[in-house]
C-alpha positions as CSV (number, residue, x, y, z in Angstrom):
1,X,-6.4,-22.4,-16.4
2,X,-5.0,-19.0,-15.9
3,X,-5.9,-17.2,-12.6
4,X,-5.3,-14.0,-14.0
5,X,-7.4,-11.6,-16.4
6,X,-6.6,-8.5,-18.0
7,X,-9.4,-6.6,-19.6
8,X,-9.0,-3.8,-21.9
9,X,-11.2,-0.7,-21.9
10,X,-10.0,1.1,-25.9
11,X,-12.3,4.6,-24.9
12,X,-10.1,7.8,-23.9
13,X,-11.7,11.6,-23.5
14,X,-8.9,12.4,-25.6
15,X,-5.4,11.4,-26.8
16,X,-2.5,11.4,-25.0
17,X,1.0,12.8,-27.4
18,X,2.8,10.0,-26.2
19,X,0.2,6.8,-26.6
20,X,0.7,4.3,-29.0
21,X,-2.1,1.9,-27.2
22,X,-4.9,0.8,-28.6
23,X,-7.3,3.9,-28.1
24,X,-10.6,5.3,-29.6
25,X,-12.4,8.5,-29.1
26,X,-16.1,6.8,-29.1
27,X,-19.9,7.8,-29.4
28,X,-22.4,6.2,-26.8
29,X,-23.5,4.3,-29.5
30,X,-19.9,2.6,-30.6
31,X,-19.7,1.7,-26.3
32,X,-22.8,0.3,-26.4
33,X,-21.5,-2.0,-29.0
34,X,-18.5,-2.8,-27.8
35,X,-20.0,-3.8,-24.3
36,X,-22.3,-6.4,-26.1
37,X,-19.4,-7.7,-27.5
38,X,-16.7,-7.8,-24.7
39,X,-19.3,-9.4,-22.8
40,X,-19.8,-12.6,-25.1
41,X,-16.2,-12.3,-25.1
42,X,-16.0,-12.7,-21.1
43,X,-18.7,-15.1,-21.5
44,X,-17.0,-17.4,-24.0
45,X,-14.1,-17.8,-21.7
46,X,-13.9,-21.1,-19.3
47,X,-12.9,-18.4,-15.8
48,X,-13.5,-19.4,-12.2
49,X,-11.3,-18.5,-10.2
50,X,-9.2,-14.9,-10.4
51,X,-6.7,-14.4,-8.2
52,X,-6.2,-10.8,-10.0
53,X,-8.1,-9.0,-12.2
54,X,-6.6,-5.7,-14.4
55,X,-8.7,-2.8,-16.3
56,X,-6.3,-1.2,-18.5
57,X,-6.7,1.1,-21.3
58,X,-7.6,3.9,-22.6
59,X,-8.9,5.1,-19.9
60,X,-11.7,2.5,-18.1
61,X,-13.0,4.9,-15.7
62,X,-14.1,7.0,-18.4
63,X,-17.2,4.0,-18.4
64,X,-20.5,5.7,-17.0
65,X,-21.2,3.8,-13.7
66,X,-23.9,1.8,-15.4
67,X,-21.2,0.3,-18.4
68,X,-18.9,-0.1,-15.7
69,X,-21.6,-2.1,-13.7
70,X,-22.6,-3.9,-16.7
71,X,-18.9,-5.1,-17.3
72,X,-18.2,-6.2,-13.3
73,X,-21.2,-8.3,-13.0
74,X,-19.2,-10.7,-15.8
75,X,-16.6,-11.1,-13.2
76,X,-19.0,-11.8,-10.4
77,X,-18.6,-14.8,-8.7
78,X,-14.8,-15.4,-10.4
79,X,-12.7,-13.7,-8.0
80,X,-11.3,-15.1,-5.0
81,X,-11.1,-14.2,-1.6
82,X,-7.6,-12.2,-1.4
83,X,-8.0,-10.8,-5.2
84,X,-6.4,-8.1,-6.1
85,X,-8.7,-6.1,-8.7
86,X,-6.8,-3.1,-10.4
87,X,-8.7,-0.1,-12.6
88,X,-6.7,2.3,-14.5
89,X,-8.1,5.7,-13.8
90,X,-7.5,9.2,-15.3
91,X,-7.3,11.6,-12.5
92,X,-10.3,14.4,-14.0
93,X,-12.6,11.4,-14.2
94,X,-12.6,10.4,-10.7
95,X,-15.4,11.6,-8.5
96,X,-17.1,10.2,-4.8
97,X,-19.8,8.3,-6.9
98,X,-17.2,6.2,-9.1
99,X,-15.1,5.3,-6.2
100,X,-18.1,4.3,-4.2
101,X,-19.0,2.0,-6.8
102,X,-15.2,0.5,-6.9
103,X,-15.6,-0.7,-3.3
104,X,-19.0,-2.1,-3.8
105,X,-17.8,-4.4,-6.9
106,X,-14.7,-5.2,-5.2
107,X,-11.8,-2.8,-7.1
108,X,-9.3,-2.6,-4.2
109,X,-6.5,-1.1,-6.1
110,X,-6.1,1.9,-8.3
111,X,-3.5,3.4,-10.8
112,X,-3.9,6.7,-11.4
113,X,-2.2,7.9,-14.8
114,X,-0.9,11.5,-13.4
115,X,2.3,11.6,-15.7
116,X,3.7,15.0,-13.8
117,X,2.5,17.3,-11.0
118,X,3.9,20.1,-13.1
119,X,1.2,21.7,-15.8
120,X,3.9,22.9,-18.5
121,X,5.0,19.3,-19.1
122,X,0.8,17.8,-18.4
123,X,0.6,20.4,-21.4
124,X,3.4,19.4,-23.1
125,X,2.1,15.7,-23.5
126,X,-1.2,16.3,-24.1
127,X,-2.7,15.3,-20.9
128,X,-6.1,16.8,-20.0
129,X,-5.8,17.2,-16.6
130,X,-3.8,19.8,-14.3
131,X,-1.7,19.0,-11.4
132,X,-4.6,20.4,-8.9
133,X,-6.8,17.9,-10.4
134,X,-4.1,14.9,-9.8
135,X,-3.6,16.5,-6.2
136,X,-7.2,16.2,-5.4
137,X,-8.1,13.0,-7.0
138,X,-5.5,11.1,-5.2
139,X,-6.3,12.8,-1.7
140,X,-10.5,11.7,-2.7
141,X,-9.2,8.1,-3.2
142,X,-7.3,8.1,0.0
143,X,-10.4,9.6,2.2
144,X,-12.8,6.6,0.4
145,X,-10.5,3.8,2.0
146,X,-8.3,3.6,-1.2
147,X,-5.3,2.4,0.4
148,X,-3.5,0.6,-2.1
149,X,-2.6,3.1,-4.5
150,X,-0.1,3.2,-8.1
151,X,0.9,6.8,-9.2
152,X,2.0,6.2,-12.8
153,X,4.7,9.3,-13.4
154,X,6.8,9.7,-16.6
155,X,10.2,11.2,-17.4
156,X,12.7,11.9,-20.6
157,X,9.8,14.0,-21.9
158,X,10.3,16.8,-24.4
159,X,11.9,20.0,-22.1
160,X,11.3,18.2,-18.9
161,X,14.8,19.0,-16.5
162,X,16.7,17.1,-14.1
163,X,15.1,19.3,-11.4
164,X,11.7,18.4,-13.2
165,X,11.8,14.9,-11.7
166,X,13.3,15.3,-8.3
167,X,10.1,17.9,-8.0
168,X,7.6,15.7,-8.9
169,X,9.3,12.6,-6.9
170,X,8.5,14.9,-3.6
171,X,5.4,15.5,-4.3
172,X,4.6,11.8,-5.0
173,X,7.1,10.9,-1.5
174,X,4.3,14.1,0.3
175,X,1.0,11.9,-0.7
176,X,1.8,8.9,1.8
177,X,1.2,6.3,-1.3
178,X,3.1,3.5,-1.3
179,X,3.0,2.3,-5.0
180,X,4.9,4.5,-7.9
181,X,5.4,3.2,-11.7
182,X,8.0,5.6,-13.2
183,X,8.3,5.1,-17.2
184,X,10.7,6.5,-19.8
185,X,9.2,8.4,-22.5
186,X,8.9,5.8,-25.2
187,X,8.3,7.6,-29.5
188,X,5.8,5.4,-30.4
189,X,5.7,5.3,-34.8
190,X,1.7,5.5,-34.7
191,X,1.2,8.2,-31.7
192,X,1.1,11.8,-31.9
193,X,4.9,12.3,-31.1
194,X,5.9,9.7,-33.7
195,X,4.2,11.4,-36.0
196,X,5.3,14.5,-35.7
197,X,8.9,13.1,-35.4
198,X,9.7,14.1,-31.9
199,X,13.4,13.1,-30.8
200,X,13.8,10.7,-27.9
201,X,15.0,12.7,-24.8
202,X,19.1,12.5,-24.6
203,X,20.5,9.2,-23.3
204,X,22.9,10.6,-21.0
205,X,20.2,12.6,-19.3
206,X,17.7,10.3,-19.0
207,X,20.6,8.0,-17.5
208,X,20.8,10.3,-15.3
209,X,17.3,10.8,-14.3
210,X,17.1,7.0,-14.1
211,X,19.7,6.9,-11.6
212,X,18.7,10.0,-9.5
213,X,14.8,8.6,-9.7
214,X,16.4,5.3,-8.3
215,X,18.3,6.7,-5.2
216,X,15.5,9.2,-4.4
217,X,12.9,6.5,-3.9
218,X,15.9,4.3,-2.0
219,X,16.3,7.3,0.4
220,X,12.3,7.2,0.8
221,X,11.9,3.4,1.9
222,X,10.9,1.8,-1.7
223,X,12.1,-1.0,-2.8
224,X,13.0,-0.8,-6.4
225,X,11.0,-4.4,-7.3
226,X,10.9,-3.8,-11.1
227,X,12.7,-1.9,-14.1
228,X,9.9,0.9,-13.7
229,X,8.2,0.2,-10.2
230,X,9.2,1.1,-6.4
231,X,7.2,0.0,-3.3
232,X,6.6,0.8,0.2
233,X,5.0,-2.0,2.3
234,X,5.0,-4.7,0.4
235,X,2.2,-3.1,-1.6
236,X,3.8,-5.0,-5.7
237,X,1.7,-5.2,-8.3
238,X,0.2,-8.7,-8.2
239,X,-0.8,-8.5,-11.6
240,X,2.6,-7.3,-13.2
241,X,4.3,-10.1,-11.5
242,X,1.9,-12.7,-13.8
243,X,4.0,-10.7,-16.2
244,X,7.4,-10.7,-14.9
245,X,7.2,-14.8,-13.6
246,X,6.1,-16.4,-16.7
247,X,2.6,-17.3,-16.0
248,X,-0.4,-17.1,-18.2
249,X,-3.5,-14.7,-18.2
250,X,-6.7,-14.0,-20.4
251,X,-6.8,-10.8,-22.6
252,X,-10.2,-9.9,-22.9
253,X,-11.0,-7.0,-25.3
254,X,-10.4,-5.0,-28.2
255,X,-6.7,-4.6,-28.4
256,X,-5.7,-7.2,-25.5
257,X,-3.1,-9.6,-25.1
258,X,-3.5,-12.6,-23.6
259,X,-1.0,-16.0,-22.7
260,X,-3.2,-19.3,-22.4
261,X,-1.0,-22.3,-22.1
262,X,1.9,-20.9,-23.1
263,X,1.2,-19.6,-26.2
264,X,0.9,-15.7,-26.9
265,X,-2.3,-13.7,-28.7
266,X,-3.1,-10.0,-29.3
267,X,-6.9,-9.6,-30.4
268,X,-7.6,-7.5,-33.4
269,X,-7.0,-3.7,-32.3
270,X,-10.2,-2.6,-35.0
271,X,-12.7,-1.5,-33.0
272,X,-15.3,-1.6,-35.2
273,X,-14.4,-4.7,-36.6
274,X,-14.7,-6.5,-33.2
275,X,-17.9,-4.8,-32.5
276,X,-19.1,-7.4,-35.7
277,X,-17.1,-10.5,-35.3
278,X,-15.5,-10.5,-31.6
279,X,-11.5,-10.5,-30.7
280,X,-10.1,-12.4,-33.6
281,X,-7.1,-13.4,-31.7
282,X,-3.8,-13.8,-33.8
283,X,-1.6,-16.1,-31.9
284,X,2.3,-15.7,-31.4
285,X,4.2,-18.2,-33.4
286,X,6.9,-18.9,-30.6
287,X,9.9,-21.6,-30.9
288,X,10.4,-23.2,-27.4
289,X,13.6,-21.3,-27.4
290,X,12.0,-17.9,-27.7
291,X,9.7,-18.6,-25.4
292,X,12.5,-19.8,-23.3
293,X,14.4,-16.6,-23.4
294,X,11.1,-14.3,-23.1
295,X,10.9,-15.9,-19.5
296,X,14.2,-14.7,-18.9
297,X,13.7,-11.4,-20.5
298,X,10.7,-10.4,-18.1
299,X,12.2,-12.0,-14.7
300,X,15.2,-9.9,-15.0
301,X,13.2,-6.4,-14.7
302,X,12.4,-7.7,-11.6
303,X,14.6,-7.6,-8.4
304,X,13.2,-11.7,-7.5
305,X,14.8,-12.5,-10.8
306,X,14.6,-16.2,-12.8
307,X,13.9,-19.2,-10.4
308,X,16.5,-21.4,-12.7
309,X,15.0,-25.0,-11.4
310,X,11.6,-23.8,-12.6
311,X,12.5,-22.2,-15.8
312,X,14.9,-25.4,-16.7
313,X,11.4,-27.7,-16.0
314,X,9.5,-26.3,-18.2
315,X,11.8,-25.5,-20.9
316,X,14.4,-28.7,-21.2
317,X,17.3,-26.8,-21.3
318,X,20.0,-26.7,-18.8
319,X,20.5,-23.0,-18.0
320,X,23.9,-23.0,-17.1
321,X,25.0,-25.0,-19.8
322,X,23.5,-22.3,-22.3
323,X,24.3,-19.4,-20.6
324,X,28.3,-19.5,-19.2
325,X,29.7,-17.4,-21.4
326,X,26.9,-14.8,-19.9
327,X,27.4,-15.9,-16.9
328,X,31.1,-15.5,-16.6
329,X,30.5,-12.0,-17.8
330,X,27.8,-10.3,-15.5
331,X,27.9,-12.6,-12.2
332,X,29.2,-10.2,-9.7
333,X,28.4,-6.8,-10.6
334,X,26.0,-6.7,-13.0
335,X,23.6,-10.0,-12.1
336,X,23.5,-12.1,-8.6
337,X,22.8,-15.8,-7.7
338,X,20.9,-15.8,-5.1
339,X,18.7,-18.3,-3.4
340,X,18.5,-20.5,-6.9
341,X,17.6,-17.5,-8.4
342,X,19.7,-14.8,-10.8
343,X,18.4,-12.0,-10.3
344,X,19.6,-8.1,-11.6
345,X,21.9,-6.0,-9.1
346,X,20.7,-2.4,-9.0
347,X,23.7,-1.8,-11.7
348,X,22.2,-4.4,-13.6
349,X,19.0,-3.1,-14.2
350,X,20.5,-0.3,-15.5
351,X,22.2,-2.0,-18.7
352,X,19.8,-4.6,-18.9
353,X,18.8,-4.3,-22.5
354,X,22.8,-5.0,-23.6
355,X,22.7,-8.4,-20.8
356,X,19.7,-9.5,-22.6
357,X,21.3,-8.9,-25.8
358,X,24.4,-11.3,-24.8
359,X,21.7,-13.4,-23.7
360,X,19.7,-13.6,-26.8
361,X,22.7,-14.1,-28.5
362,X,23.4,-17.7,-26.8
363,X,20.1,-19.0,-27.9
């Protein structure tokens, strides 16, 4: 039984240029609907015990504090003693009331989508707040006892400089948080920039932003953990690592994926057709062999890499056997054995797509 739930919250104030999530401008009425129906969802679910808990979106603190209320109280009772309960927020929707609320239901961790402390680009992207608004969001979270704290940033965007980054990167090192998820700007065919056939930022720069994001957080104490996430204290995303080390999790709402024994489903991403008839999960039709290698895919973002015993248990294949010609290649520089783990160097994680390749290829 997975000890891990993501939830998905599809409502946004508006949309974001770069988003190609499941996302809906909604009436009162349509969230009205949708909360009936998420929880029977919740309800229809065998959960007892969470160890983490994640409300992604959209944008879930967009919820009035009565939704939000309505939608907690199906987790009460199902999260354990050390949880760790993550909510998304948008920084011009957080206010002293909302957060107030978070510590009485138990949210102990928050990841604030601020994108860039710099307005041009917020503009740019079609974000709806302004840097100010970030500023003062974060410092409100902080004074209500929010220590554990993710700042989501984003670079490669359209016009967005070298100089860009390393700017907002000190601001984000000035705020004292210890959690940062830094993302690539990703053209998404069915978002805004897709459609109006905006050209991925240049590889050589974004390289280069990559590798300058990468010593810059180094320099500040973070540990590079993940592809896209850095950490001061210990502070990883216990969630994310369900993710990264192959373990299963509920998806519970419109547009969620979910992993229950083993086996991969998305529910359906029409709002108004789960409204009617609930999540409609289509499962993942997986070989053992592509589930194999999607274990391998997701341990290598992460600097704790693949525990080879483990992965070799559950999958009846001997690794090493498969994988030599790989091996042989990137042991040294480009992957490590460590522990009975392999595990990305930092050069690594850099070309990991083309390892992965040479990896896929040996299946």
């Amino acid at each position: 039984m997975p000890r891990s739930c993501y939830v998905h919250i599809p409502f946004c104030g508006s949309i974001c240029y770069y988003c190609g999530f499941c996302k809906r401008l909604a009436t009162d009425d349509l969230k009205t609907k949708w909360l009936d129906q998420i929880k029977k969802e919740i309800q229809n679910k065998t959960i007892s015990k969470l160890d983490t808990l994640y409300f992604g979106g959209g944008t879930p603190n967009l919820l009035s504090k009565e939704m939000f209320a309505d939608l907690a109280l199906s987790f009460s009772g199902s999260l354990t003693e050390d949880h760790e309960w993550t909510v998304e927020c948008n920084p011009e929707y957080i206010t002293k009331d909302q957060l107030q609320m978070f510590h009485e239901w138990g949210v102990n961790r928050l990841s604030i989508g601020v994108q860039s402390f710099q307005d041009r680009l917020l503009k740019k992207i079609g974000r709806p707040h302004n840097a100010k608004q970030a500023l003062e969001a974060i410092d409100l979270c902080q004074k209500l006892g929010f220590d554990n704290l993710s700042i989501d940033l984003m670079y490669g965007l359209p016009d967005q400089s070298l100089d860009d980054v390393i700017q907002d990167l000190k601001i984000f090192f000035s705020l004292g948080v210890d959690h940062l998820s830094i993302y690539s700007l990703q053209i998404e065919e069915n978002s805004i920039f897709g459609k109006q056939g905006i050209l991925p930022c240049d590889e050589d720069l974004e390289a280069d932003m990559f590798e300058e994001i990468v010593k810059l957080c180094k320099e500040h104490g973070f540990e590079h953990y993940e592809i896209s996430s850095f950490t001061r204290n210990h502070r990883y995303s216990k969630h994310n690592l369900v993710y990264w080390t192959d373990q299963d999790f509920y998806g519970i709402g419109c547009g969620a994926t979910g992993r229950e024994k083993g086996i991969l489903y998305e529910n359906t991403k029409d709002i108004n057709a789960y409204c009617i008839r609930g999540p409609m999960p289509s499962f993942l039709s997986e070989t053992k062999d592509e589930r194999a290698f999607d274990a391998i895919m997701m341990s290598l973002r992460t600097q704790f890499g693949l525990d080879v015993s483990a992965w070799e248990k559950r999958y009846g294949i001997n690794f090493f056997e498969r994988y030599q010609k790989v091996l042989n290649h990137y042991l040294g520089t480009y992957l490590r054995w460590e522990n009975k783990r392999l595990a990305p160097t930092e050069k690594g994680m850099e070309i990991l797509n083309t390892i992965l390749v040479d990896f896929l290829d040996e299946n």
